[in-house]
N, C-alpha and C positions, 0 to 999 in steps of 0.2 A: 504494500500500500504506500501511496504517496506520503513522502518525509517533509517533501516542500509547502509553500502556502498553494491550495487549490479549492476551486471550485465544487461541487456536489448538488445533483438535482435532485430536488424533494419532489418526487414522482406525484404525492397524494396533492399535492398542492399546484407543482409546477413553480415553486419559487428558488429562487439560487441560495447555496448558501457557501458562507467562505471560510476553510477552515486552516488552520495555522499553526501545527503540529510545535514550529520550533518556540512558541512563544509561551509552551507549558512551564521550561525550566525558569524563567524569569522570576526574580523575586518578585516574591504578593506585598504590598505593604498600602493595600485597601481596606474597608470597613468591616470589623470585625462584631459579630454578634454575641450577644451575652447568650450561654448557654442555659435555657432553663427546664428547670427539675421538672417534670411532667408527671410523678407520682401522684395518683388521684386516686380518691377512696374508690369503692365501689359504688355509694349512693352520694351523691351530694345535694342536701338539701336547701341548697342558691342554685342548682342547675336547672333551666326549665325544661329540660329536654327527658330528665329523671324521672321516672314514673310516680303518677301523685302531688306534682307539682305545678306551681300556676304558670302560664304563659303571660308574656306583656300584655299580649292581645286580650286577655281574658278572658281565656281558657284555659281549663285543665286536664295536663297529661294525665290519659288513664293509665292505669296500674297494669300495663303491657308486661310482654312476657318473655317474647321473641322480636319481631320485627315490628316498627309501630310506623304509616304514613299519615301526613294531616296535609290540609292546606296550609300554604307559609303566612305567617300575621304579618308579616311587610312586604309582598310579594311584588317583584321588579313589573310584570305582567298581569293582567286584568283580564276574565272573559267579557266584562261588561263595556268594556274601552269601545264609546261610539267612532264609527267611521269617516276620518276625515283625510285630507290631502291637500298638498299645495304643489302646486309645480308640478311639472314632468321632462320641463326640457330645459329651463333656466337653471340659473347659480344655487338656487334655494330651492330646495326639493325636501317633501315631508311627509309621512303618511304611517294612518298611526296599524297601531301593531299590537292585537292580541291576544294572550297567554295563557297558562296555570302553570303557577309554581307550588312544589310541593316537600317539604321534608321528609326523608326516611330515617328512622332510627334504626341504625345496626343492630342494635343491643339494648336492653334497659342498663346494665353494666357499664357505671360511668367510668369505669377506671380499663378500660378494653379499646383496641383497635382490629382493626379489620384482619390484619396480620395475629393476631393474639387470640384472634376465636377460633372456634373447632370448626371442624371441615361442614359438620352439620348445620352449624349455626350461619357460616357464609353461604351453604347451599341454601339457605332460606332469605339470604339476601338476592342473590340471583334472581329468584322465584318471582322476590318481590319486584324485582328492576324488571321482569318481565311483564309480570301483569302489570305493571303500569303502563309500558309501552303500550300494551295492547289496548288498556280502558283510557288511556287519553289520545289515543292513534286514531281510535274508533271515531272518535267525534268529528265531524264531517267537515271544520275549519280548521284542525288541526295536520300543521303538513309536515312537522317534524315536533320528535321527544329525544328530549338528550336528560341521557343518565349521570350524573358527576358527583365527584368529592373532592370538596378541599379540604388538606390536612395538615394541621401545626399553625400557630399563630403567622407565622412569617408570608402563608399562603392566604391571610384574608381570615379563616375563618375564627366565626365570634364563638365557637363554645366548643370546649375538646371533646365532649358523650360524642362517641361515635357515631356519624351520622352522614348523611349526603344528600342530594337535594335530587329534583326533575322538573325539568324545564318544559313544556310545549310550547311550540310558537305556531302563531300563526303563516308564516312564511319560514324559509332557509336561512338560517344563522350562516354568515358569510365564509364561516372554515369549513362548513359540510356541505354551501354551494362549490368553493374550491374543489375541494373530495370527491363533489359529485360531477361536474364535468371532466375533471383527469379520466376517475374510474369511465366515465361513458366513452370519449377520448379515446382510450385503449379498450374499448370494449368492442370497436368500431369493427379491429379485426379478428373478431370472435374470438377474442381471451379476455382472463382476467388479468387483471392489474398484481392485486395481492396477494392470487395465487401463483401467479412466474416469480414475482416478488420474492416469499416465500420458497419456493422451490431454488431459486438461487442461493438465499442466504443456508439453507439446509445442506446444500452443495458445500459451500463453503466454507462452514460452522465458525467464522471468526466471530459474530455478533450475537449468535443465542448465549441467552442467560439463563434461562432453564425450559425442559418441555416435559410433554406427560404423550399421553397417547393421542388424545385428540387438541390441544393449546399447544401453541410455541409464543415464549417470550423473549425478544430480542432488544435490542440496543439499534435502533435504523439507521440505514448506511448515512440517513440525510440527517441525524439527529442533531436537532438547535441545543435543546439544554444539556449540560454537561453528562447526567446520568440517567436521561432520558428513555424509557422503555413503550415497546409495542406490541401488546399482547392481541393472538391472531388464530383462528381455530385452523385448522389443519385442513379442512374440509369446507367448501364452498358455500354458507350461510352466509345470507342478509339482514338476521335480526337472531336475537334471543330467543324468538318462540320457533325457531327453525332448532333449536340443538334438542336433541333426544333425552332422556335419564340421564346416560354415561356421559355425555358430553357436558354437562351442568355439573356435573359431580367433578369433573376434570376441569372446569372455568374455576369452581370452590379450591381446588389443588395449586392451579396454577395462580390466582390470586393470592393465595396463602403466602407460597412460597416468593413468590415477587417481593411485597410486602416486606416479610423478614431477610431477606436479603437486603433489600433497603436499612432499616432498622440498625442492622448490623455492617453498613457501610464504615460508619462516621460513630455509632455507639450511640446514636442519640433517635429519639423517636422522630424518623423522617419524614420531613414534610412534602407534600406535591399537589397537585392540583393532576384528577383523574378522571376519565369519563368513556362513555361508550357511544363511536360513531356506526348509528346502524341504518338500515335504508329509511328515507323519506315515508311519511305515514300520507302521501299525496293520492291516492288512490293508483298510485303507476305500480307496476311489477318491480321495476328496478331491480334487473335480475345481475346488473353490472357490479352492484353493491358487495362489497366483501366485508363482513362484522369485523370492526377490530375496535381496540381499548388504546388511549393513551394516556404514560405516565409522564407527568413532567414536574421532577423536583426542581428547586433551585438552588440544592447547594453544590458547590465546586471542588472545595479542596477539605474541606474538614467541617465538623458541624457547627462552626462560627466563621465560614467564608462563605460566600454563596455569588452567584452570578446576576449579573445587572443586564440587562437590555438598556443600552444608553448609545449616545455618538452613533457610531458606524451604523448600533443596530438600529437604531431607528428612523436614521436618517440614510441609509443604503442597504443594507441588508443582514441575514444574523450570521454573526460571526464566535466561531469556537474556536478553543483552544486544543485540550485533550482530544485525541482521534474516540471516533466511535466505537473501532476498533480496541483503543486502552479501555475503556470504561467496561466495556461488557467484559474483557479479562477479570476485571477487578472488581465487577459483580458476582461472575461465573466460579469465581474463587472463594467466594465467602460460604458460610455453613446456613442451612435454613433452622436447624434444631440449636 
């Protein structure tokens, strides 16, 4: 693999990225993060998300067991949002834009992460990330559900009880209309995208970081964030309610294991921002669509460096240090138990 500064196409998107292998050994002497203690009871009675406890909104969490979903009491999104618009061809262009947002609770177990529960207990988060696709897919304005989780302060989110959100929108969130013209793009000559994808990197084994019989987890050739991972079924599904029994049971495995290898990068409970891009809920087949999950932590070099999108990146385009290549080594190496 290339030693020098080069280029790399991010296939799912089409955007360039530039990476810089010799600028790893440079000394760091940027902002450095206070490391904090994340030991948390099991119940905390200031949490709202803790079973038996009030919400802002003014309501209260029942006394759940296993998995808990509500509607969000501050939600970005509204189904009720009346229909307006300005513009279509001018400077100023607007129009408004529909939603449900929705919390899930992992766990009532406020002192748990996703990585830290049992294969049963994430197989029943699965279930749940499923049937929600399906009950807000269903609804006749809704043309995409995205599944996600932010985790650890540094990623945004306000409360550590294990938990993740879902989103519908009434229209294409701009990273999954990307995704979805590449994938159609290359689907043009009757393949898939994610399955050559896949089948090269399985060739080559430099960038898996773990698999199971039906997931593979890798590090992607085109990875922006330093320890960036892309979990990816084996087999040619477009959504969650397309995998079988064993295939769900092998998403719980392969998640598991992702997770704690995270966790045990740096020794600190790692943060990232995670989610699942699966086909449009638009009424189309989108048989182009390949299910896949992305992780994106931000830290760099230890659990008080982390990476910045600044300068270059945001003003030309994103730019890395460590190869993708290094990182997945250095995933691939750590223990899951």
């Amino acid at each position: 693999m290339f030693t020098a500064p080069h280029r790399r196409l991010n296939r799912l998107t089409g955007e360039w990225l530039l990476v810089s292998p010799h600028r790893a050994t440079r000394p760091w002497q940027g902002q450095v993060e206070d490391v904090v203690d994340e030991r948390r009871p099991e119940y905390d009675p200031s949490c709202y998300l803790c079973p038996g406890n009030d919400r802002a909104g003014g309501a209260t969490t029942p006394e759940y067991t296993s998995t808990y979903v509500f509607d969000n009491d501050f939600p970005a999104l509204r189904p009720e949002t009346p229909a307006e618009q300005l513009g279509d061809d001018g400077p100023l262009v607007m129009e408004s834009e529909r939603g449900i947002c929705r919390v899930l609770c992992f766990s009532p177990r406020h002192d748990l992460s996703l990585g830290e529960m049992s294969l049963d207990a994430i197989r029943r988060v699965v279930d749940t990330w499923n049937d929600q696709y399906v009950q807000l897919g269903s609804i006749d304005w809704i043309r995409y559900v995205l599944v996600f989780e932010n985790r650890g302060a540094m990623m945004g989110a306000s409360n550590p009880h294990p938990h993740g959100q879902i989103w519908a929108n009434e229209r294409l969130p701009n990273e999954v209309a990307r995704e979805l013209h590449q994938q159609q793009m290359y689907a043009a000559n009757g393949q898939c995208l994610l399955c050559d994808y896949l089948a090269v990197e399985l060739k080559h084994d430099e960038r898996i970081v773990c698999a199971n019989e039906h997931f593979v987890a890798l590090v992607p050739f085109w990875a922006t964030w330093p320890f960036e991972t892309l979990v990816l079924p084996r087999a040619h599904q477009g959504a969650l309610p397309d995998l079988d029994a064993g295939e769900r049971d092998a998403l719980a495995d392969i998640l598991r294991r992702v997770t704690r290898r995270y966790d045990r990068l740096f020794g600190v409970a790692f943060p990232y921002s995670t989610g699942w891009h699966q086909r449009p809920t638009d009424g189309e087949a989108h048989p182009e669509w390949h299910l896949h999950a992305h992780f994106y932590p931000p830290l760099l070099r230890s659990a008080t460096i982390r990476k910045f999108m600044v300068g270059y990146e945001l003003l030309a385009q994103p730019q890395r240090d460590i190869t993708p290549e290094n990182a997945a080594q250095l995933l691939r190496s750590l223990p899951e138990d």
